[in-house]
Structure formats: C-alpha cells, structure tokens
C-alpha positions as a printed Julia matrix, in Angstrom:
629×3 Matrix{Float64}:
  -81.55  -162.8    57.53
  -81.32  -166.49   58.34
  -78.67  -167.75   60.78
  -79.12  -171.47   61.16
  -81.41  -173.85   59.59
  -82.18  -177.42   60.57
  -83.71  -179.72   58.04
  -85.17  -183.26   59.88
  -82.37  -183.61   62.5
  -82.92  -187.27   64.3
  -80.38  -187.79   67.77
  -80.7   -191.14   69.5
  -79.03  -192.2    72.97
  -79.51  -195.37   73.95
  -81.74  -196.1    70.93
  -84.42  -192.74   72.92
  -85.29  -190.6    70.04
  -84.09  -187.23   71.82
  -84.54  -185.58   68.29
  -87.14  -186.77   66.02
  -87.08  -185.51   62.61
  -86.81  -181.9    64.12
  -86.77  -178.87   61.68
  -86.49  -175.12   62.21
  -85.01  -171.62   61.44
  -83.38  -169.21   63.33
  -83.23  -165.59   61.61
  -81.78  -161.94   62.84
  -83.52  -160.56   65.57
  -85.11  -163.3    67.23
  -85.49  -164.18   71.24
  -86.06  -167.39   71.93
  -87.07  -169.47   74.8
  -86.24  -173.14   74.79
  -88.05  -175.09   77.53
  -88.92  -178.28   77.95
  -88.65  -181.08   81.33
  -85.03  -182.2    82.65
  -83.39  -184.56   80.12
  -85.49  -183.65   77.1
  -82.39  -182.32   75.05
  -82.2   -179.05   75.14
  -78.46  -179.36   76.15
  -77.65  -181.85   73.27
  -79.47  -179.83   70.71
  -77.27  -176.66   72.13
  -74.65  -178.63   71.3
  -75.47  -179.78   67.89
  -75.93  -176.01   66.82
  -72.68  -175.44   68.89
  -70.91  -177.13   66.73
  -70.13  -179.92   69.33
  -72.66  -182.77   68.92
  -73.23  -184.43   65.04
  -76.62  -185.67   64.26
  -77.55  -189.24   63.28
  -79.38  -187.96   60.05
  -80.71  -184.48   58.79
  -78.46  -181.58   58.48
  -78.07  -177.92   60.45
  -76.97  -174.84   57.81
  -75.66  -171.7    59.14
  -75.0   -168.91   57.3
  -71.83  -167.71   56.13
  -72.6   -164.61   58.4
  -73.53  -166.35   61.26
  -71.1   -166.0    64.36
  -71.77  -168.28   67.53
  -71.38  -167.61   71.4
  -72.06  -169.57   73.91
  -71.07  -170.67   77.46
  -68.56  -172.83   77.41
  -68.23  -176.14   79.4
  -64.59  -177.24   79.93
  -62.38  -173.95   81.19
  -59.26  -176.26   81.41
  -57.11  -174.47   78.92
  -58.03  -171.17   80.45
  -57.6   -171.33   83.87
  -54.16  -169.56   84.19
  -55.4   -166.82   82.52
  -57.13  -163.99   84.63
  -60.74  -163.38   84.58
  -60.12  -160.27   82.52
  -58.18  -161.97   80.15
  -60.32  -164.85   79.41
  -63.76  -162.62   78.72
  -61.6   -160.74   76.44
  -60.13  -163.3    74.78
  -63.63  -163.72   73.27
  -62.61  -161.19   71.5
  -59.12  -162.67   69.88
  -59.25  -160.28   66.8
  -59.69  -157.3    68.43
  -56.42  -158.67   70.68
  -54.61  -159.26   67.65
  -55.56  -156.25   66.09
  -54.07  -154.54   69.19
  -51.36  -156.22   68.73
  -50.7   -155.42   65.4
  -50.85  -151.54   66.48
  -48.94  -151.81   69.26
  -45.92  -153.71   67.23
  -46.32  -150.78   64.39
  -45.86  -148.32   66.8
  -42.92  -149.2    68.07
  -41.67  -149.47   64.38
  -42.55  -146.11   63.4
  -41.04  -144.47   67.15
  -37.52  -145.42   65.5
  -38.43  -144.82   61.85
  -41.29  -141.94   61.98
  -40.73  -140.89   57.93
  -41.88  -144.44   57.08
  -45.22  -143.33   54.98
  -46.38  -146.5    54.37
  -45.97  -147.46   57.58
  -48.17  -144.62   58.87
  -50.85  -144.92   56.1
  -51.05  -148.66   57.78
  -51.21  -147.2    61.13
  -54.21  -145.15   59.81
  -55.79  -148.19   58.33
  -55.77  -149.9    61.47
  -56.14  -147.75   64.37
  -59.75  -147.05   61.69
  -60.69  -150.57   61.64
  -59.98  -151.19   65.18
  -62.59  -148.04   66.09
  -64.85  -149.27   64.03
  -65.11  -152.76   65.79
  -65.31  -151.88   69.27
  -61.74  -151.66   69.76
  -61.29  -148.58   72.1
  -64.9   -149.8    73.76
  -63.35  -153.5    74.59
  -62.15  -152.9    78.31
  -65.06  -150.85   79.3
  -67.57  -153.1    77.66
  -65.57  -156.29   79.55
  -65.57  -154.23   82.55
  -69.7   -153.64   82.57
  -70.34  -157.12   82.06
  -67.91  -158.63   84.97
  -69.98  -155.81   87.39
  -72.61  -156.39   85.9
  -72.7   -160.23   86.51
  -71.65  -159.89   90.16
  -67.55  -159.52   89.62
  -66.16  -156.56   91.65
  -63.23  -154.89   90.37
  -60.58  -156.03   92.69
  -61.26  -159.94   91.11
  -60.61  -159.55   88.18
  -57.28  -159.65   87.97
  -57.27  -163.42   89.85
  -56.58  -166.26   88.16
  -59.83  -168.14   86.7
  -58.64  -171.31   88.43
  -58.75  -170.03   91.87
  -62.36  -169.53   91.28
  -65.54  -171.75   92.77
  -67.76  -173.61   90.07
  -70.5   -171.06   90.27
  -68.2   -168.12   89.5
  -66.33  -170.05   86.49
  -69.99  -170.53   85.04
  -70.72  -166.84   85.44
  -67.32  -166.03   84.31
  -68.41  -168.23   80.89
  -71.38  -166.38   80.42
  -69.32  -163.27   80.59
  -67.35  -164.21   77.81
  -70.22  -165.2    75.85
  -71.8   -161.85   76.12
  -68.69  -160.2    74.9
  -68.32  -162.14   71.85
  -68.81  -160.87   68.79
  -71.04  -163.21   67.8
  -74.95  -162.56   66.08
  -76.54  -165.63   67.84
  -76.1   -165.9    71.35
  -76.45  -169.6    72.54
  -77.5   -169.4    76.73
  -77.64  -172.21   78.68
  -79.43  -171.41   82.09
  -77.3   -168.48   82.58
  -79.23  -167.28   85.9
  -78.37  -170.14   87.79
  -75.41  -168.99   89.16
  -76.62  -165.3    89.7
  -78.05  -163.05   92.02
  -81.6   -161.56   91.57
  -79.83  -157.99   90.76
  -77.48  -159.67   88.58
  -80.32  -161.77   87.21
  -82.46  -158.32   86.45
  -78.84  -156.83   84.83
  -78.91  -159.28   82.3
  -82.07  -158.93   81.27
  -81.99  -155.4    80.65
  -78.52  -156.19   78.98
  -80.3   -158.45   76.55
  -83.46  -156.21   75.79
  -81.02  -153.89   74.94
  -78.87  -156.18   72.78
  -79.18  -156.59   68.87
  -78.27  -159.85   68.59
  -80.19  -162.8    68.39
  -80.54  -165.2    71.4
  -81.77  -168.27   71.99
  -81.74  -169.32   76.0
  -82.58  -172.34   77.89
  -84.24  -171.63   81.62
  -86.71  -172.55   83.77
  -86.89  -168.96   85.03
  -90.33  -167.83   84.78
  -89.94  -163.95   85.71
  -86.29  -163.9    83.26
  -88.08  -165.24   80.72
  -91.01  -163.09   81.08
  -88.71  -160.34   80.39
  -86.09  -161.18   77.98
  -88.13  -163.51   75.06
  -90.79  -162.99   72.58
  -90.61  -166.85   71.05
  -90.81  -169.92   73.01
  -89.53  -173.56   71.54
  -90.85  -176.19   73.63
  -88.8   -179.71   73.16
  -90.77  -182.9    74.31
  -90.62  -186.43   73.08
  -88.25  -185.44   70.66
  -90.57  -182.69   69.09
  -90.53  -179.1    68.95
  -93.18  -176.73   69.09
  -93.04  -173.42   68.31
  -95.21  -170.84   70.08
  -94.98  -166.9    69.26
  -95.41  -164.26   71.85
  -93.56  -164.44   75.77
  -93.86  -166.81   78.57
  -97.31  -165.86   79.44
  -99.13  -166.33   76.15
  -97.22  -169.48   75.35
  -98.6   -171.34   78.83
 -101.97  -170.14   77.81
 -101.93  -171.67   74.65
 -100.06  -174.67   75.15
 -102.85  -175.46   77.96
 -105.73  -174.9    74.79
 -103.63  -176.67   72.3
 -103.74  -180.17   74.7
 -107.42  -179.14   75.08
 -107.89  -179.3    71.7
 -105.7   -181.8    70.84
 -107.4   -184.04   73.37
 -110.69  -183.47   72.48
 -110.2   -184.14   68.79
 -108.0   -187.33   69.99
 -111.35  -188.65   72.09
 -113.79  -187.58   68.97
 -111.63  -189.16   66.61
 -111.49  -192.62   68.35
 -115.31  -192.68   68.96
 -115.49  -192.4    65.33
 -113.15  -195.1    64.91
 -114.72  -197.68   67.28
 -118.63  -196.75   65.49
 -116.79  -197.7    62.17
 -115.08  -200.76   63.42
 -117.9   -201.76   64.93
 -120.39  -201.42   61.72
 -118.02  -203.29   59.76
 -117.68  -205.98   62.01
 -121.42  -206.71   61.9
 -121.96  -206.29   58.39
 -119.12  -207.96   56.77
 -121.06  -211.07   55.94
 -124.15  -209.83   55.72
 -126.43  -207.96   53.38
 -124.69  -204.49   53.47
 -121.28  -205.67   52.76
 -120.34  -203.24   50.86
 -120.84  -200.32   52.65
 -118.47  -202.57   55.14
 -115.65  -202.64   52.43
 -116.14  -198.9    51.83
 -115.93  -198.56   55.99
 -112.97  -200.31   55.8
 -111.02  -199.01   53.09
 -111.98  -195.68   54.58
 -110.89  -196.73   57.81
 -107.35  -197.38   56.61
 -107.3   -193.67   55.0
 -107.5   -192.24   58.36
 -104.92  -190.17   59.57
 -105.08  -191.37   63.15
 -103.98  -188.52   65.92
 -101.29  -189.55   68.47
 -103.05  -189.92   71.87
 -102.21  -187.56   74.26
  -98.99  -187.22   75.39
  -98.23  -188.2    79.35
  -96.86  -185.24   81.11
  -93.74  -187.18   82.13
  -93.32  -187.95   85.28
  -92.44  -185.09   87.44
  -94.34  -186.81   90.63
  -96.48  -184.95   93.4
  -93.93  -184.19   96.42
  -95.17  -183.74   99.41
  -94.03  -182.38  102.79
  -94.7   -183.86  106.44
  -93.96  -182.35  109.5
  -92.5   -184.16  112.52
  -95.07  -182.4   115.05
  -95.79  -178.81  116.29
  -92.89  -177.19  117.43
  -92.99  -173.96  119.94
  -94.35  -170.59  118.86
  -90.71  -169.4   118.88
  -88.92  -171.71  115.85
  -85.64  -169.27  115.72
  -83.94  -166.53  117.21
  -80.99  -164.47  115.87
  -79.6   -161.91  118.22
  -76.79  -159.62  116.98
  -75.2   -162.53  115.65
  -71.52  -162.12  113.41
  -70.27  -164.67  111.2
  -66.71  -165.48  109.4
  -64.41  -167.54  108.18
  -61.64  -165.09  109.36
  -60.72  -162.27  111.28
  -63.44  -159.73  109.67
  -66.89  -161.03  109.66
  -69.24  -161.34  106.58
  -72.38  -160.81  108.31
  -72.39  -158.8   111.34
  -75.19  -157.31  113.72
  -77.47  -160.28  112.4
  -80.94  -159.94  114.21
  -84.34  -161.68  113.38
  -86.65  -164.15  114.85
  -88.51  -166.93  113.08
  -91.65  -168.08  113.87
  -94.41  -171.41  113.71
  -95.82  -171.32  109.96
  -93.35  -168.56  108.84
  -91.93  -169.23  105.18
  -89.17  -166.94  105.08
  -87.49  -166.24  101.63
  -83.6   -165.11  102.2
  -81.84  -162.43   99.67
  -79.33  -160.88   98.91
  -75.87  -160.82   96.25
  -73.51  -163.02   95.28
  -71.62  -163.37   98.53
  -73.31  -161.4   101.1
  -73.17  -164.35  103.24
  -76.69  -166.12  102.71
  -74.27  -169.56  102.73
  -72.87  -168.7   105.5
  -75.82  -166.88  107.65
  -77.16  -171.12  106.91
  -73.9   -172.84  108.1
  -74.61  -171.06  111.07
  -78.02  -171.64  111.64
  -77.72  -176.07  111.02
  -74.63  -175.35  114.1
  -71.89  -175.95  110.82
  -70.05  -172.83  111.61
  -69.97  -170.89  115.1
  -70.82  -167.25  115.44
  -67.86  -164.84  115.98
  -70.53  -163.07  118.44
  -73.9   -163.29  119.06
  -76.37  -165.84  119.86
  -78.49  -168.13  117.75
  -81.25  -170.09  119.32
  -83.41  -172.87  118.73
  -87.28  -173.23  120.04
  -88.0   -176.19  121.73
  -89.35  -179.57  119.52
  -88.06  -177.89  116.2
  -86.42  -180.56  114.09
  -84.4   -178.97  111.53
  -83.51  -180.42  107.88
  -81.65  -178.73  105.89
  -80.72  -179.16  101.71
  -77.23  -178.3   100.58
  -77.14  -176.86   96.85
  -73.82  -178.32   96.57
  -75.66  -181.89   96.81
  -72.88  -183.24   99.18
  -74.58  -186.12  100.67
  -75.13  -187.64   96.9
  -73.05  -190.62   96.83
  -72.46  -190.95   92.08
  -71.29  -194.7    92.65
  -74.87  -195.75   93.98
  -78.17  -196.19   92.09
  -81.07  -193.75   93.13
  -82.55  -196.55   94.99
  -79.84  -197.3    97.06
  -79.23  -193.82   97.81
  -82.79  -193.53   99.31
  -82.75  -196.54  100.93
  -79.49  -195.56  102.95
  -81.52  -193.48  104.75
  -83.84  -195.95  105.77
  -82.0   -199.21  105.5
  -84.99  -201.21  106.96
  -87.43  -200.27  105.2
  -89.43  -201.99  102.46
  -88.67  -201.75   98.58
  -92.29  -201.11   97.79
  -92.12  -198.01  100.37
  -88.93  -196.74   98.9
  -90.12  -196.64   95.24
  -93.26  -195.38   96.38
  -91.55  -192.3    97.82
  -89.55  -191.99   94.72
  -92.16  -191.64   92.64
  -93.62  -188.59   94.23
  -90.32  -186.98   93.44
  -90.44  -188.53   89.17
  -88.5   -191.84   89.85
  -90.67  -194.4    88.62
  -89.66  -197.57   86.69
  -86.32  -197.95   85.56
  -85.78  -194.37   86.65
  -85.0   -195.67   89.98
  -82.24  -197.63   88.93
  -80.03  -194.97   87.51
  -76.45  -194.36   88.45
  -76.53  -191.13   90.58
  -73.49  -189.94   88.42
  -75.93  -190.26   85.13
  -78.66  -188.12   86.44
  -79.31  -184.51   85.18
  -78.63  -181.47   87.46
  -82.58  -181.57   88.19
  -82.37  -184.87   88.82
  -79.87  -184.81   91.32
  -81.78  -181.67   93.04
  -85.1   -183.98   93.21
  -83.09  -186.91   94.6
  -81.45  -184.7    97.31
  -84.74  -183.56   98.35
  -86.48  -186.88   98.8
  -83.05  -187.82  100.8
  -84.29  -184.62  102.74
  -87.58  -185.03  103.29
  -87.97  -188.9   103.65
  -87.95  -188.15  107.42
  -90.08  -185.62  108.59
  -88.89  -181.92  109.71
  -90.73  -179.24  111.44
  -88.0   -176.49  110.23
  -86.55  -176.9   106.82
  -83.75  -174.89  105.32
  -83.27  -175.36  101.65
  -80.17  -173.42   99.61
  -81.47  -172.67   96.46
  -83.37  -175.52   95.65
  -84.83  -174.71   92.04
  -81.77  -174.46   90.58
  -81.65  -177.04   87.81
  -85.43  -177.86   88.44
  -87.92  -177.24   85.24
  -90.82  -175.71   85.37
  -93.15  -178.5    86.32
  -90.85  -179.32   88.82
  -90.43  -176.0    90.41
  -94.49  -175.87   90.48
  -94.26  -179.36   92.13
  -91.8   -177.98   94.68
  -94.05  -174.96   95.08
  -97.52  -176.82   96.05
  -95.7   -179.06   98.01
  -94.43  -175.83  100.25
  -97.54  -174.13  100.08
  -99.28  -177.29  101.9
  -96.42  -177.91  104.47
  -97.59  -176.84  107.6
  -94.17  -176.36  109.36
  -91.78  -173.41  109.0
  -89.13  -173.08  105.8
  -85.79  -170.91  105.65
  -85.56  -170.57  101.63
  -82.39  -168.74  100.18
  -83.47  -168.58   96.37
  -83.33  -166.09   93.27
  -86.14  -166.96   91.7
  -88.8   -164.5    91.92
  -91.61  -166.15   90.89
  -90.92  -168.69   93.38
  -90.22  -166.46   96.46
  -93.94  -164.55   95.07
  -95.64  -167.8    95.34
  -94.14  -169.24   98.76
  -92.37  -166.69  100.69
  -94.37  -164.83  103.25
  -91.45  -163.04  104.86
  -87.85  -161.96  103.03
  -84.81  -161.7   104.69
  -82.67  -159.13  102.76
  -78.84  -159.2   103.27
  -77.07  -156.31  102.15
  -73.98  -155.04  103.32
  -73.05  -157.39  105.63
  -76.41  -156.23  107.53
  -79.89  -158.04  107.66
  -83.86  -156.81  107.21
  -86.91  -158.07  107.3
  -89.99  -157.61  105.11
  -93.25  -158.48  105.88
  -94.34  -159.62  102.3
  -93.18  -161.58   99.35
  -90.43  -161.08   97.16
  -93.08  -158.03   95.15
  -93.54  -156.13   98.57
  -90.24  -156.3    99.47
  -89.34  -154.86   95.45
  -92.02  -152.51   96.21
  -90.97  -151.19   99.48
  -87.11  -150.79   98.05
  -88.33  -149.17   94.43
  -86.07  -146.64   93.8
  -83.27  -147.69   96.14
  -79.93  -148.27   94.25
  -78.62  -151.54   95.81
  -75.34  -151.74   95.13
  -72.27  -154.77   95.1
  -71.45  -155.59   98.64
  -68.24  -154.59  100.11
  -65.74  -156.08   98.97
  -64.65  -158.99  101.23
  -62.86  -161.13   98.98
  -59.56  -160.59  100.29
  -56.82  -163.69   99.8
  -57.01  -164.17  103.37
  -60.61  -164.53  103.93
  -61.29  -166.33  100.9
  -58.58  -168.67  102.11
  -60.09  -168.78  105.03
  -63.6   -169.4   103.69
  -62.22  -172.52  101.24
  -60.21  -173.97  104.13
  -63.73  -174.07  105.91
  -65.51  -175.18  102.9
  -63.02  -178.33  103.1
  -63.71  -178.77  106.87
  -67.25  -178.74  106.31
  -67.14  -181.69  103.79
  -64.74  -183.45  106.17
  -67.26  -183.07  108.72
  -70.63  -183.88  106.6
  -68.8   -186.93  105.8
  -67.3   -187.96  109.43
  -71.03  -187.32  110.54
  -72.55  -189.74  107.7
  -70.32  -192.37  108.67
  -71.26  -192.1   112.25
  -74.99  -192.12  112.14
  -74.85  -195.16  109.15
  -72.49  -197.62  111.34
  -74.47  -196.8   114.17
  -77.49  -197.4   112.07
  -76.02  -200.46  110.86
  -75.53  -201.72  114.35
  -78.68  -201.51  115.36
  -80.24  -203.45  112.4
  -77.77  -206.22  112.9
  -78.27  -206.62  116.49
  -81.6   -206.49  116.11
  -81.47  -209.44  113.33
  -78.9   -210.87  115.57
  -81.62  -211.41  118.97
  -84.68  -212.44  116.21
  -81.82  -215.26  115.68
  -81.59  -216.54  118.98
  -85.15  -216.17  119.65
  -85.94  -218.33  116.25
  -82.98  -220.85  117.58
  -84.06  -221.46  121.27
  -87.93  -221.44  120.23
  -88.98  -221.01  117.18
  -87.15  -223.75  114.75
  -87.89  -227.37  115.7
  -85.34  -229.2   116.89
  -86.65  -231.31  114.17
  -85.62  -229.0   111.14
  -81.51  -229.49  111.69
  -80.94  -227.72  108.22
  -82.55  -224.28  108.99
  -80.97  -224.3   112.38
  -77.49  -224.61  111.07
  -78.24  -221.91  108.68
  -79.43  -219.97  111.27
  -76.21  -220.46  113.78
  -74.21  -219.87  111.2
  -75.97  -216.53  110.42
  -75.71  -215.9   114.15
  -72.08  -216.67  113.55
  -71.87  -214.15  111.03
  -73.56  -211.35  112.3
  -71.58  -211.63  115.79
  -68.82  -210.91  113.51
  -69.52  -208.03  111.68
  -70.76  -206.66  114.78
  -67.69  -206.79  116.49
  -65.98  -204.72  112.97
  -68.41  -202.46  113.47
  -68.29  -201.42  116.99
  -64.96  -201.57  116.16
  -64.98  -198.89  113.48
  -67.42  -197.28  115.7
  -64.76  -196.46  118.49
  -62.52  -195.5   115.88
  -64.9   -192.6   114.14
  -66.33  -191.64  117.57
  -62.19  -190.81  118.93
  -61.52  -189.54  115.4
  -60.93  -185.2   115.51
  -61.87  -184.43  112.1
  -60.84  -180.85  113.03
C-alpha cells in the first residue's frame, strides 16, 4: 500500500534550491535510509512530510491510512507532564478509551442491572484489547529501558530533564505511536551503544514502515534495506543496505563521469568541424553538425563533493612514554561517587576509545582528567611535556553572536586572514561559508567549527566527547583519517562503532561504576564480552546527586567562561603593548620628523592604546581577584 507520495516538490531558502523538482513514493513495509552532507535538507524535507514545512510548488499525498510519528522538536507544552505520561500520550485514544471504561465502571458499580450499559462495557473493554490497550504500560515501559530510562525516572517531570534525555524521551514517544510510517531523525545521537543496538533490533522487529536520517554507519547497516541520498536538491534512490549503496554510488560517479568526459570530447570534435567548414565546401554537413549539436542532451558535469575539507592533526612535540595515569581514582558530584576504583594508564601513540551507558560517568571520568572536577580519592597524573586539548560535546566555547571567522580568529587574534581561512577550509569553511553567524550553522557545523577552535594550536593529548555526533558521513571519514595520521595520543568517548573499529586501539569500558581495559577495538572488545548480559547501571540518579551534578554543570560553565575571559584580556594585553612599543619605536626613529601628519596619527594611536591598556589591566585585576566558586 502507498503511504505518501510526492509529485515535483521544489523548496528554496535564500533563493538555494534545497528541493528541486523532487518526486517519490513511500509504500508499507519499507526501511529507508536518508543520507546526504550537513545542510542538504533532510531535516526540511522531514518536515514537509511532517506536516510542518509547505512546499513552494509540487504537492505530497498521503493516504487516508497513513498515520505519522516522529520526534518531536519543541517539548514546551509537555514538560509538566512525567516521562511516562508524555510517551503515552502518543497514544491519546487508547487514554481516552481508558477513560471511557473507567467512567462506565463507576456507572454500572451503582447501577449493575443497566444492560445497555454492560453490552457497552463489552464493546469497549473488546476494542480496547484489540488495540493494544492492556499491552500500553508494558510496551511504554520496554521502550523507556530500552532507550536508557531506568524505572525510578520515570515518574520525574520531563522538564527536569537534560537536552539529550528530552530527545531520547521524543524518540520514545515516537516509537509508541500508533503510527504506520515512522519519521526518525538521528535518533542514536543521544544513545548509548547498547541502547543504540536495542533499537535496532526493536526496528527489525517492527512492522511499520520507517524512514531514518543518520550518519551511523553500523545502525544503518542493520536496520535499512533502501537508501535515499539528497544532494543538490536531488534524490537518488539506491535499493539494498548501506554497504551495496556505497558500492554503487562510487560506480554510478564512475560512470557518470566517464560518459560526462566522452560526451564533451564529442562535443568539442563537432564544434570544431563546424567551425572550419561553415564557409567552405562542406557546409552542409556543418548545418547538419550543428542542428545535431543543438539536439544533444548534454550531461551535467560532475558534481563537486561539497566541501567537507581535509582536517588534519599536529602535535605540539613528543611527550614522555607515560601520557596518563589513573590510580584508584573516585569521582562525584556528591556524597556517593559515580565512578569509583578507577585504574588505567595511558600511553605515547595510544588511541583509547571510552564506553560505556548513558550515565556511567564517561563525562565525568573527562572533567576529571582536563583538572574540571577533583577526585573524591585517588590520584590522576600527568606525564611530563603532554599538552592536553580537550572538545566539549556541549560546544561551550561557541560564542552564536560571532561569525565563524571571528570565532577562529579569537584564538589567534594576530594572526593573518589568509592563515585563518586557510585553516577553515580544511574543516569545509570556504567562501562565504566563513562568514556565517555561528547561531545559523547546522549541528555538524558547529561540531567542525569547535574542532578547528581545538586543534588550531597543537596538542600532544587530545580528549574529544563524542565528536561525530551531528557529523555526516564524509565528515566522520574526514575526522577518521585525520586521527589515524595524528601521531600523538587521543582519549575518545564515542558510540559509534564504526568509528571506534577504525581509530580506537584500546577501549575503556565503564560499567558499574567500575573501569576495564581492552586491548583491541571496539570488535575485540564485543568479541571478548559476547555473551555477557550488560545491564543498566545502578541507579544513581537520586534528587540529590543529580542536584548535585547540575549545580556542578553550572559551575563548570561559570568557570569555562571566567577562564576565557582571562586568557583573551591577557591575550589582548599583550597584542596592544606590543603595538604600543612598535609605536614609540616608529615615533623616536622611524617617522621623519619631516612627515608631521603620520606622527600625530601615530601619538594619538599611542594615546589610545595607553588607554585601553590601562581598562584592561584594569579588568585584569578584577577577573584575576574574582572567586567564581
């Protein structure tokens, strides 16, 4: 059966063909993969089947029996509802339905001889079995486990919960819709690897159609058996999984390319014949050239690959053998540690790829480690010459208000524009790109800019917090070479498996508040635990220590910031007195005495800068005597 049809749908932003003329079909039973680069429109075309977005021309058709889930954006109206209550309210006429029963009951407790009363209670205690009624809290209950909820949460409020877990709450309630077509919008990016392997065997198992946007290589491996790939405002359509679909999109730009090359040799012989023999004695074979020439239906060239750039990593120098050292370490943001008994070492070269749930402390275990959070026992140690940089997923040091130049260039306010772009375009800002508003960027976006911030400076030791979330494929590759060739040591907490396959040489598992290394990738270490039920953490979500651990969160930010300000005034002072002696020196030496209008202009900058220099160190005493504790 067909669900949705789309017949020639255009959508322009900022007159950018994002949908060009698009057509397709979506029928019962299919699994489909939509991929394409960051900011192709796979969102907005979500949204135009969602219901949410219209189209500048060309129509979508769904079917009268065509019922449509999907995550939801803006949980406003929903957060003083509980968890519980807002998955299930997916399911509004089975609530009703309840309802209905409940109210019926209660009639017929004080008037039991009421017959048609009971032949309605019949009716609808039927109907209600027959939907999934008596299944409904079970079925919510599988999916909140399933997705990394334990029990005791969800009862809580949905506004007392982080982003992540309102996003995973979202997919929740998509999952236990009613719906036949399932609309997913990078639903593993807020879960777990087991979580992440739950849901695919939840939607192998499913009946209803899907179609799901993700850069996931090993989820979509598992869960799809079509894959739409949206570029420059086209869709193609490949059949078969992941795998097949890379192999022939590879031959079809082959093809494509050699045909393209064939077909404009051709062109350029038959220009060239006519433009010889247009006056001469075989004119008419020119005019029949020509007129033949303007038949042609001429092939697009090949299309660029966009613009994902070539990162690459430098190191600061060889540190010592010994990079790290954890010894029985506990961490907390209360009384009861998360972690505790924490021991590991790190060493030159390693590429260690951490694990482990939804709140088993991976977060945390990095505060620790970049000196943002103090061990409640233990020790954690440095090696000598290690320089460590270290990437935040919550992309804290991204200022929205500045362009992406700017933003790179406060880290290096000396430096030269060419230089900046230069390094901007190994990361897939080139052109106008770089003049974005930070606040109009993708998520991907955001996640490349935050790296280049990162890496502009070289590190020896680099931490990154899942750093492929939001990236797309190309990018994650990009991100993957650029690791593989770095010849310092990397602390990677990540739940992409492909990814830890391809870089990790060591994993860190975290489980149960406990730590273990494995001397492998992410397949050894899947290997070595086959057959080992890993189950949810304990429960440490307490009011207190989640309290505890927001209060903390808020301290951290204080002190990100606090530390920002420092280094960039002190930054700022150095330039300026730096500009401030090449004044003198060009006023005492090098302007003639001769050239009275350039040294006026120069005193007066003096003048200036003497100024702002005395603000400065003035806001400088002030940070350095401010306790942001």
């Amino acid at each position: 059966m067909t669900l949705v049809t789309a017949e020639k749908i255009c959508r322009k932003f900022n007159d950018q063909a994002i949908l060009d003329q698009v057509s397709f079909s979506i029928v019962s039973g299919d699994r489909i993969g939509l991929v394409g680069r960051n900011g192709s429109g796979k969102t907005t075309l979500f949204d135009i089947l969602a219901g949410h977005q219209e189209t500048d021309s060309g129509g979508v058709h769904r079917s009268k029996a065509c019922h449509i889930d999907y995550i939801e954006q803006d949980m406003s109206a929903y957060l003083a509802m509980t968890l519980y209550e807002y998955v299930a309210s997916a399911r509004d006429d089975l609530l009703s339905l309840h309802r209905d029963l409940t109210q019926l009951e209660r009639q017929l407790e004080s008037n039991p001889d009421d017959r048609d009363g009971l032949a309605r209670l019949g009716q609808l205690q039927n109907r209600y079995e027959v939907e999934g009624g008596f299944d409904l809290e079970n079925n919510i209950k599988t999916i909140l486990e399933g997705l990394g909820f334990q029990g005791s949460r969800h009862r809580d409020l949905l506004g007392t919960f982080s982003g992540g877990e309102k996003n995973r709450a979202g997919l929740a309630r998509a999952l236990a819709g009613k719906g036949n077509l399932l609309l997913l919008d990078e639903p593993t990016n807020h879960l777990d690897i087991e979580s992440t392997l739950w849901l695919e065997e939840y939607l192998q198992g499913t009946a209803r159609s899907y179609m799901v946007v993700s850069h996931d290589r090993a989820f979509l491996s598992a869960a799809i058996d079509k894959v739409w790939e949206l570029s420059h405002g086209k869709i193609e359509f490949y059949a078969g999984g992941l795998e097949r679909y890379l192999t022939e999109r590879a031959e079809r730009r082959r093809l494509h390319a050699h045909r393209y090359r064939h077909q404009q040799e051709e062109i350029k012989r038959l220009e060239e014949f006519v433009r010889r023999h247009m006056a001469g004695q075989k004119t008419k074979q020119a005019q029949s050239k020509l007129k033949y020439l303007g038949r042609i239906k001429r092939l697009p060239p090949p299309r660029a690959e966009g613009t994902a750039g070539r990162m690459r990593m430098n190191t600061s120098g060889r540190s010592y053998a010994h990079v790290l050292a954890v010894q029985n370490v506990a961490l907390g943001y209360g009384l009861e540690p998360i972690v505790r008994e924490v021991s590991f070492d790190v060493h030159r070269g390693d590429k260690v790829g951490l694990i482990g749930r939804n709140g088993s402390g991976k977060t945390t275990l990095l505060k620790a480690l970049v000196g943002e959070l103090a061990p409640i026992e233990g020790d954690i140690r440095l090696g000598n010459n290690v320089n460590v940089a270290y990437f935040d997923q919550e992309l804290s040091d991204l200022n929205p208000r500045e362009t992406v130049l700017d933003s790179l260039w406060a880290v290096d306010p000396v430096a030269e524009i060419g230089a900046i772009r230069s390094f901007l375009a190994r990361f897939g800002f080139t052109g106008e790109d770089s003049f974005k508003l930070v606040a109009a960027l993708s998520g991907g976006e955001k996640t490349k800019l935050s790296l280049a911030r990162l890496l502009y400076h070289p590190a020896n030791f680099i931490i990154l917090d899942e750093p492929t979330n939001h990236l797309d494929m190309d990018s994650r590759e990009n991100l993957e070479e650029a690791l593989l060739g770095y010849d310092g040591c990397c602390l990677i907490v990540s739940h992409d498996r492909y990814f830890l396959d391809r870089v990790a040489g060591r994993i860190l598992h975290l489980d149960h508040a406990a730590a273990k290394m494995y001397d492998g990738n992410y397949s050894y270490f899947r290997e070595k635990t086959r057959g080992v039920t890993i189950p949810p953490s304990p429960e440490t979500g307490e009011a207190g220590s989640r309290e505890a651990y927001l209060a903390f969160k808020e301290q951290s930010r204080r002190r990100s910031r606090h530390k920002k300000q420092l280094a960039s005034t002190r930054q700022r002072i150095v330039d300026l007195e730096s500009e401030l002696r090449q004044a003198g020196e060009d006023i005492h030496k090098n302007i003639p005495r001769s050239d009275w209008e350039q040294l006026n202009e120069t005193i007066e900058r003096k003048q200036q800068l003497e100024e702002e220099l005395l603000k400065l160190y003035a806001n400088l005493e002030k940070l350095e005597n401010t306790d942001v504790d």
